[in-house]
Steps between C-alpha positions, in 0.01 A plus 500: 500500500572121561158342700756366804615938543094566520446201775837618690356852445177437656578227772750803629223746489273247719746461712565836600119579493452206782807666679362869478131310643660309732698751653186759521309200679771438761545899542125508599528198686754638717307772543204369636709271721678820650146699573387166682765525713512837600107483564655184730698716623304814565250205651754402752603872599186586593382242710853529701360911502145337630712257779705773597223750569279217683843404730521915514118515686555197726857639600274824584257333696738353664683770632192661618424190685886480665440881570151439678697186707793776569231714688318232688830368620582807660170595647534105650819619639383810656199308622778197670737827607188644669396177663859438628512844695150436635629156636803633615310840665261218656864288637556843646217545654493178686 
């Protein structure tokens, strides 16, 4: 075999070695770029979960404290009702 076949013959077979390595580099590359980003991901997701269940509790407490307003109100009103029949009773009486 002429010596130019033997360099052709063995710059090809570098060349497709470095391919075959380069391409196994890049595939774990990618990889490790994709698991970064869904641990980003997963990241984000749960502290949305975490803000979510924090706006959950003060939605909750706020609720109750609407609720405990609700009932004042109307013993205030009950209490001004009351007054305004005693006033008017005490009109009446006059």
């Amino acid at each position: 075999m002429p010596s130019e076949t033997i360099i052709a013959l063995c710059i090809s077979l570098c060349s497709v070695l470095f391919a075959a390595l380069s391409y196994r580099r890049n595939t774990t590359h990618d990889t490790e770029d994709a698991a970064t980003e869904r641990a980003k991901m997963n990241a984000n997701i749960l502290y949305i979960r975490d803000a979510i269940d924090e706006i959950k509790l003060e939605y909750r407490g706020i609720k109750k404290d609407i609720d405990d307003m609700r009932t004042q109100i109307i013993k205030v009103e009950q209490s001004v009702a009351s007054a305004h029949k005693r006033l008017d009773d005490m009109k009446k009486g006059e």
